[in-house]
C-alpha positions as CSV (number, residue, x, y, z in Angstrom):
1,X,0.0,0.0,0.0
2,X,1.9,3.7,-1.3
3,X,2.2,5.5,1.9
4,X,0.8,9.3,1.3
5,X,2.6,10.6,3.7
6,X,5.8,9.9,1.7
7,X,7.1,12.3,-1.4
8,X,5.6,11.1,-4.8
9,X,8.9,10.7,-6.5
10,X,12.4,10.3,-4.6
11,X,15.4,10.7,-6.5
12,X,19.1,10.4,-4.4
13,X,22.2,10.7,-6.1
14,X,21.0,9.3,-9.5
15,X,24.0,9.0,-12.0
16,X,23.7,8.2,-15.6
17,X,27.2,6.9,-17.3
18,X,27.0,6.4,-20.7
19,X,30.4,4.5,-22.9
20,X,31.8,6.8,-25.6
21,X,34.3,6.1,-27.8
22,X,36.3,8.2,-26.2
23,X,35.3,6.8,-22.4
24,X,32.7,7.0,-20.0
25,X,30.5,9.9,-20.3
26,X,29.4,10.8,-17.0
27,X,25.7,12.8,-18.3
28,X,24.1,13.1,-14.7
29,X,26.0,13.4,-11.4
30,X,24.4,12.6,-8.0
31,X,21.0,14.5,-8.8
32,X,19.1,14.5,-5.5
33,X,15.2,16.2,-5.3
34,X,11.8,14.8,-4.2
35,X,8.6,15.8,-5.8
36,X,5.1,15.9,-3.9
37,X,1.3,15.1,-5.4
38,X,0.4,18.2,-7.3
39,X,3.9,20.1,-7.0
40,X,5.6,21.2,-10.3
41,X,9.8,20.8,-9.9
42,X,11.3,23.2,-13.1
43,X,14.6,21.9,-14.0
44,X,16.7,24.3,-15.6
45,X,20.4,24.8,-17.3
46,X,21.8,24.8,-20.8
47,X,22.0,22.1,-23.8
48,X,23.7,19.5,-23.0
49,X,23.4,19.6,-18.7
50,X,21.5,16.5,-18.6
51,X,17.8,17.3,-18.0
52,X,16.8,15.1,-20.6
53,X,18.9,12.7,-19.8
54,X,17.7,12.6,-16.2
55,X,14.1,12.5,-17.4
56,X,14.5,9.8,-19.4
57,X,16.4,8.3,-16.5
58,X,13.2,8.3,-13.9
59,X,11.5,6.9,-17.0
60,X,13.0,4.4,-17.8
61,X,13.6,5.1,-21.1
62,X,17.6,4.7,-21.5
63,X,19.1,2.0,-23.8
64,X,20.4,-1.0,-22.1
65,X,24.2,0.2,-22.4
66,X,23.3,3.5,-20.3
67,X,24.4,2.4,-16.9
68,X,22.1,4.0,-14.4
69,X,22.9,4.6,-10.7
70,X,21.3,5.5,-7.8
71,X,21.1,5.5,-4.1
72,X,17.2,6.1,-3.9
73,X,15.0,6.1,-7.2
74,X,11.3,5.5,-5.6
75,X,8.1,6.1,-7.2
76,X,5.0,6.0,-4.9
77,X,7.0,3.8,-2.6
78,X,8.3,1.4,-5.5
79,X,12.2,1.1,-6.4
80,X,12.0,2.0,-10.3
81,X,15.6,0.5,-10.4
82,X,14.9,-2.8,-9.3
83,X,11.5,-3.2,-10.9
84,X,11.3,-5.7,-13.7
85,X,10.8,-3.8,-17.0
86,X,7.2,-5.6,-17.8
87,X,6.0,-3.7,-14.7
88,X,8.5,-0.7,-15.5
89,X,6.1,-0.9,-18.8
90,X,3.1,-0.8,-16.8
91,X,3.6,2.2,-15.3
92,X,5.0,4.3,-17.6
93,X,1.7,5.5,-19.8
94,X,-0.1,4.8,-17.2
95,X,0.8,6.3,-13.6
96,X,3.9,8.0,-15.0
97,X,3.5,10.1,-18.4
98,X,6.0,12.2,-20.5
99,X,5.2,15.1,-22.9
100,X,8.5,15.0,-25.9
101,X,10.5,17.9,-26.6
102,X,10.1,17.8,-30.3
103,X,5.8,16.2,-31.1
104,X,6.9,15.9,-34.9
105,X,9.4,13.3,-34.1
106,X,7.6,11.3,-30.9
107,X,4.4,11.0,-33.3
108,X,4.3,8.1,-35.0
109,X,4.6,9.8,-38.5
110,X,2.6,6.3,-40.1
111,X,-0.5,6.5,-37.1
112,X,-3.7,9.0,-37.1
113,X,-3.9,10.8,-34.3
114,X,-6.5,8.5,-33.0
115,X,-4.5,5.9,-33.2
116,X,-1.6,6.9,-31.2
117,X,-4.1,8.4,-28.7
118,X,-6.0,5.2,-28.2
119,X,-3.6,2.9,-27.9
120,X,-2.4,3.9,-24.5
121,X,-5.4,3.9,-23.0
122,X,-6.6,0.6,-24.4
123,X,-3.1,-1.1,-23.2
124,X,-3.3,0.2,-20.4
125,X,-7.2,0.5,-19.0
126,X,-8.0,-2.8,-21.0
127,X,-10.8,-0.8,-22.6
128,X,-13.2,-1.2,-25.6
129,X,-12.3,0.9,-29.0
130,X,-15.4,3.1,-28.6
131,X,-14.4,4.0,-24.6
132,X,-10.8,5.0,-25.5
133,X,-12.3,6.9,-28.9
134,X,-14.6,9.0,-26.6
135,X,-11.9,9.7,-23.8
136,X,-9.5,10.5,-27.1
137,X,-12.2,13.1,-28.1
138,X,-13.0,14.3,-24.3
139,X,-8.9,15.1,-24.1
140,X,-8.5,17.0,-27.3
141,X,-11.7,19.0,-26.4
142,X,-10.3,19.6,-23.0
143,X,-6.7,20.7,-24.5
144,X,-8.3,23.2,-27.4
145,X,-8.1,21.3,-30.5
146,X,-11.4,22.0,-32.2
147,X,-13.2,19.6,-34.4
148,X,-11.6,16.8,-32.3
149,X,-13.4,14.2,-34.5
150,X,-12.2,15.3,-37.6
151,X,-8.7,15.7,-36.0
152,X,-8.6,11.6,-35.1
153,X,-8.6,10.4,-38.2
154,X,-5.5,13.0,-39.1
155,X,-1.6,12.1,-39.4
156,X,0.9,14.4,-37.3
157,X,1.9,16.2,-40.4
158,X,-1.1,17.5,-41.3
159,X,-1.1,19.6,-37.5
160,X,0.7,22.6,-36.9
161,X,3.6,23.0,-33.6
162,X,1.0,24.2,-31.7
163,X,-1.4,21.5,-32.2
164,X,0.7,18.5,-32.6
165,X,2.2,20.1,-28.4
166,X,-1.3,19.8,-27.9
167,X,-2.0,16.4,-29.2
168,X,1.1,15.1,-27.0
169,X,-0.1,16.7,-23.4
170,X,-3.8,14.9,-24.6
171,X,-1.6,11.7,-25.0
172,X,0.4,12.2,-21.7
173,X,-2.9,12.6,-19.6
174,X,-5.3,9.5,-21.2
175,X,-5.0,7.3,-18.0
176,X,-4.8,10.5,-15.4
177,X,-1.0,9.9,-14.4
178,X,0.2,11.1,-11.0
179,X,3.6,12.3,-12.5
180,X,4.1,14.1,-15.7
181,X,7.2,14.8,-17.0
182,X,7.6,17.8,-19.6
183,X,10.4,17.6,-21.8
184,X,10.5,21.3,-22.7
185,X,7.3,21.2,-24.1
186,X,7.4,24.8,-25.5
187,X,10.5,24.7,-27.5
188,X,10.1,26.3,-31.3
189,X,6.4,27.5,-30.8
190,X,5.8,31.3,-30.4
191,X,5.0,33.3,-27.3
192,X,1.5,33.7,-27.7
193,X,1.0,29.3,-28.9
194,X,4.0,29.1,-25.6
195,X,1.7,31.0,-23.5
196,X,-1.6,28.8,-23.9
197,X,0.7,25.6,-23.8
198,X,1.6,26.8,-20.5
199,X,-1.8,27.9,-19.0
200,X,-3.1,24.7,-20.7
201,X,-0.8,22.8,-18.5
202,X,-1.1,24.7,-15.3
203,X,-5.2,24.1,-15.2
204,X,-4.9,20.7,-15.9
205,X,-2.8,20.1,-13.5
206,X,-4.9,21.6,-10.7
207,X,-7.7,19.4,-11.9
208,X,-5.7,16.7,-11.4
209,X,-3.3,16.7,-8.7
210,X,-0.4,15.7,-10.7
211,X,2.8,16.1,-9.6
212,X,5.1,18.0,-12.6
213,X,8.2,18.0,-13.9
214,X,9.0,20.5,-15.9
215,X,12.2,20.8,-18.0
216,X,13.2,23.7,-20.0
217,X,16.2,26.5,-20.9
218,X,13.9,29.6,-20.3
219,X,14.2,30.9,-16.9
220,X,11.1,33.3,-17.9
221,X,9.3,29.8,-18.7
222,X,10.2,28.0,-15.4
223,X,9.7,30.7,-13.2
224,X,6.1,31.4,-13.8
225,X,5.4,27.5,-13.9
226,X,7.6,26.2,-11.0
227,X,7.2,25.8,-7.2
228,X,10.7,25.2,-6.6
229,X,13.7,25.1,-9.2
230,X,16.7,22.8,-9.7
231,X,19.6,24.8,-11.3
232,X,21.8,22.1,-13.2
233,X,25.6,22.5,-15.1
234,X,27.2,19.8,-16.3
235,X,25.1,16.8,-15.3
236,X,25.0,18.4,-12.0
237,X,22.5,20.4,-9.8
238,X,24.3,23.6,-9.0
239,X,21.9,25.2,-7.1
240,X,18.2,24.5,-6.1
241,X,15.7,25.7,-3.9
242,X,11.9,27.4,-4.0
243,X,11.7,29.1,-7.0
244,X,11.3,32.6,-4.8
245,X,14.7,31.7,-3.2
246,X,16.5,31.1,-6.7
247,X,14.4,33.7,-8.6
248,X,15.1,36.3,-5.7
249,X,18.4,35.3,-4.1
250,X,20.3,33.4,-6.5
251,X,23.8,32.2,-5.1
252,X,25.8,29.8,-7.0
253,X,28.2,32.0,-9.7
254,X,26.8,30.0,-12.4
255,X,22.6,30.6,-11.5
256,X,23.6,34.9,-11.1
257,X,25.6,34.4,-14.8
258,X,22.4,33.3,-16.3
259,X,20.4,36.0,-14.9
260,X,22.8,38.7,-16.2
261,X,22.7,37.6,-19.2
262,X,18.6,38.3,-19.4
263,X,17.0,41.6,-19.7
264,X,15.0,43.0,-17.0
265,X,16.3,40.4,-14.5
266,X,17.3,42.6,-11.5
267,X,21.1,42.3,-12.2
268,X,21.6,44.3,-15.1
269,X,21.1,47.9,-14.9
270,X,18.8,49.5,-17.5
271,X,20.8,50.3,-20.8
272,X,23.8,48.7,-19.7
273,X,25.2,45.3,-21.7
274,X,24.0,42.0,-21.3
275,X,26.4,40.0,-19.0
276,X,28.0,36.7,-20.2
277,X,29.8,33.5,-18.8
278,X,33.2,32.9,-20.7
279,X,34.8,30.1,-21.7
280,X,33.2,26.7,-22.9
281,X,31.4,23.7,-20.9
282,X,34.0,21.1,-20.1
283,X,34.4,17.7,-21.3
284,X,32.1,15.0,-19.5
285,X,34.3,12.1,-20.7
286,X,36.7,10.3,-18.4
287,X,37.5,11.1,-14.8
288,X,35.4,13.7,-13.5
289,X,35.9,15.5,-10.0
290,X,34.6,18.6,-8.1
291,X,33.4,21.7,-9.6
292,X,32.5,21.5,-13.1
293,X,32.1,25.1,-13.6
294,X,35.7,26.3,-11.6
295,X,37.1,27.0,-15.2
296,X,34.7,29.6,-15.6
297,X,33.8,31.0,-12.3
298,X,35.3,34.3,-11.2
299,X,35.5,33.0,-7.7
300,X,36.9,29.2,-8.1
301,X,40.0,27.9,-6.3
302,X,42.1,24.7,-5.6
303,X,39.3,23.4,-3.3
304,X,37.2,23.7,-6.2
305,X,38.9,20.7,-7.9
306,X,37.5,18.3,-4.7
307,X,34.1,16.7,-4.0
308,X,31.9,20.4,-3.6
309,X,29.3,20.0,-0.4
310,X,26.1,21.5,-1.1
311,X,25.4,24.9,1.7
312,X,22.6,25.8,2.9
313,X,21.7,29.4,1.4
314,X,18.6,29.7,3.8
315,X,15.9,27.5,4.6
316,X,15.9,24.8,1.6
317,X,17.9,26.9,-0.4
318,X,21.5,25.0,-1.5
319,X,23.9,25.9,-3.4
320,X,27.0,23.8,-4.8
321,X,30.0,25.9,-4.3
322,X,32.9,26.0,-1.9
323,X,32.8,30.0,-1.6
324,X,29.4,29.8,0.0
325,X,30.4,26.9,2.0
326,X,33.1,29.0,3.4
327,X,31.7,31.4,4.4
328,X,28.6,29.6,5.9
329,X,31.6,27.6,8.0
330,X,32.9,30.8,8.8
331,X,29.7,32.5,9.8
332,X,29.6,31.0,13.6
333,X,33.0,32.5,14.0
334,X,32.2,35.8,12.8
335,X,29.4,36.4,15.8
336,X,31.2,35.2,17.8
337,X,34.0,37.7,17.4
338,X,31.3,40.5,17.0
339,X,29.3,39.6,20.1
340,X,29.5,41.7,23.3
């Protein structure tokens, strides 16, 4: 019996290794967050940081020669690592959905719509044709597509970007999953599409309950959809926290480099240039150690090359650097030697 008082989804130190020619390509580094019934968890970093590759991770979805690693990966109280993968099957679909980054290439290009819709529900709610046809129609009502009967019998490339996103959160919610996973689910459509994607997605999930996960590069994106924020570089979460905290407070180097580089984002003084963060994202192949981002950080040192502890900023608030572990060592010391 899944224990409610428990988080939805617990993830400790979950590595992903994946062989290279070149060696072992460490994608994800000892990622650690839990995710509660109806909360939405915003991943954010760069190309290439390894929120897809932790996504697909929790799912699952990784070809056999990915190693996968870690300490805790629980979902309602089952261990997704050591779950054969005719159950892993089971639940993903079902209790565990994902939305794709790019709809044009996760739709079956040779399926109608109805098709692709309909079979999920049917393997998984063991229903009729007509009862997954009707909850098919119900969900592409419910997500704005009109004629939603005419729209069945239709193939993915005769939809736009907007309506094929659409056609993929339908698909994602047929069985009512308690954990949805969006794979930047607003890349390449425009703001005013991006905006009803993301209102679209917000209201369903308050109907529902579902807990979110909610991957993206758009810091504008993630902080109006996000409860609390994981900051990742290099396969590895950097800094995370309630999205107030990062959003407001943001600590580690790398998190206050991607706000100066945005307009209007409190860092950057009206008409002055757009910050930037030198230098290039390190090689993930072979022995990796410590900070991945000490080659560019104006604060790194030779500590930076060990294991870095995650400090607390403030109340759930951490950060992955040795500069504010310092001083948060140093901090007792300091009233001490103030104190009367």
């Amino acid at each position: 019996m899944t224990n409610r008082t428990e988080p939805l989804l617990t993830v400790e130190d979950l590595s992903v290794s994946i062989p290279v020619p070149a060696g072992i390509l460490s994608a994800v580094r000892s990622v650690s967050f839990t995710l509660d019934r109806g909360e939405t968890l915003g991943i954010v970093g760069e190309s290439g940081c390894g929120k897809s590759m932790m996504s697909m991770a929790i799912m699952g979805l990784l070809p056999r020669h990915v190693t996968v690693r870690a300490e805790t990966l629980r979902f309602e109280g089952m261990d997704l690592l050591g779950l054969p993968e005719r159950r892993l099957a089971d639940l993903r679909g079902d209790r565990m959905a994902m939305i794709f980054q790019e709809p044009m290439t996760a739709l079956n290009p040779l399926l109608t719509i109805g098709e692709q819709l309909m079979e999920t529900f049917r393997r998984h709610r063991a229903a009729g044709r007509r009862e997954a046809r009707e909850k098919a129609l119900h969900l592409l009502d419910r997500v704005g597509i009109a004629s939603a009967e005419r729209r069945l019998g239709q193939y993915p490339h005769q939809l736009s970007g907007g309506l094929r996103q659409r056609v993929m959160i339908a698909m994602a919610l047929m069985c009512d999953p308690d954990l949805i996973i969006a794979d930047e689910p607003t890349t390449a459509l425009d703001v005013t599409i991006q905006a009803q994607i993301l209102a679209l997605l917000a209201e369903l999930q308050r109907e529902s309950g579902a807990a979110m996960i909610f991957v993206s590069h758009d810091l504008g994106v993630i902080s109006r959809v996000a409860d609390k924020v994981s900051v990742m570089y290099a396969g590895s979460e950097v800094e995370g926290g309630s999205t107030a905290q990062v959003f407001g407070t943001p600590a580690h180097p790398y998190t206050q480099g991607l706000f100066r580089c945005l307009p209007n984002s409190g860092l950057v003084a009206r008409g002055a240039p757009l910050g930037s963060i030198p230098g290039v994202v390190p090689s993930l192949i072979g022995d990796v150690s410590g900070c991945m981002f000490r080659p560019r950080c104006p604060l790194a040192r030779d500590a930076c090359l060990e294991a870095v502890p995650a400090a607390a900023v403030a109340d759930g608030h951490r950060a992955r650097c040795v500069a504010l572990a310092d001083a948060a060592a140093a901090a007792p010391l300091v009233q001490e030697a103030s104190a009367p």
